[in-house]
N, C-alpha and C positions, 0 to 999 in steps of 0.2 A: 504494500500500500504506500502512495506518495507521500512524503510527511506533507508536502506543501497542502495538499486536500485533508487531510485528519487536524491540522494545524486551522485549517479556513474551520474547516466543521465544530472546530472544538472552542474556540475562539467566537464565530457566531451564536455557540452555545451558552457562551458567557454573559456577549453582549445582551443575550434576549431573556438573560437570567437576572443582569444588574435592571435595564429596561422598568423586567416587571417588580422589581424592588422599591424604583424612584417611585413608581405611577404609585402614589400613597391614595391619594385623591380619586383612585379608578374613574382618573377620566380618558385613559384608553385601552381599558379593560377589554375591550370589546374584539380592539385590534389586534391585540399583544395575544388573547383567547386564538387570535385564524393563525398567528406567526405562528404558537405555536405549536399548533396541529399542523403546517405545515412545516417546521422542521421537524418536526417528528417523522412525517412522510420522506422527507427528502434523507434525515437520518439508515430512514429503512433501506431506502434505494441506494443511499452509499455504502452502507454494510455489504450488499444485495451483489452490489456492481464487481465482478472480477475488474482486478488492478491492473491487469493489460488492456480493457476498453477506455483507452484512453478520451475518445469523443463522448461518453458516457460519464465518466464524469466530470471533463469539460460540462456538460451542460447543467450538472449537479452543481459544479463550481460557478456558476453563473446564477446559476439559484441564489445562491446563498450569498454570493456581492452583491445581488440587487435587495437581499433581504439585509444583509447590513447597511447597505445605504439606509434603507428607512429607518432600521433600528437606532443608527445613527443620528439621524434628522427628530425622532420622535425622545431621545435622549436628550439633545439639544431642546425643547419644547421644554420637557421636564424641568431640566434645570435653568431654563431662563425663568420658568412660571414659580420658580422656589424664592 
């Protein structure tokens, strides 16, 4: 397995872990609830994925930068509204 993909995986697992920490106020409870059923799916399919299909999980790993983006941008939210 690539560290660089169990590194993105593990790492966005953190980020959506601090996320649901800030949001004290569940005011994106809602959101934070779909991220994380789908990381959980995406989790599944990267366990899932033989380490030589390289385009698989490329597109695993593009998952999971478009979902740190937002986890990102909805952190930022938090902590400005603190």
């Amino acid at each position: 397995m690539n560290l660089f993909y169990k590194r993105l995986m593990d790492s966005t697992e953190d980020l959506l872990y601090r996320v649901r920490i800030y949001d004290r106020e569940l005011k994106k409870c809602d959101e934070i609830l779909q991220m994380d059923e789908a990381y959980g799916q995406l989790r599944q399919a990267f366990d899932a994925i033989d380490s030589r299909n390289e385009s698989a999980m490329e597109r695993v790993a593009a998952k999971l930068q478009q979902m740190r983006q937002r986890l990102i941008t909805m952190m930022e939210d938090l902590l400005h509204a603190a």
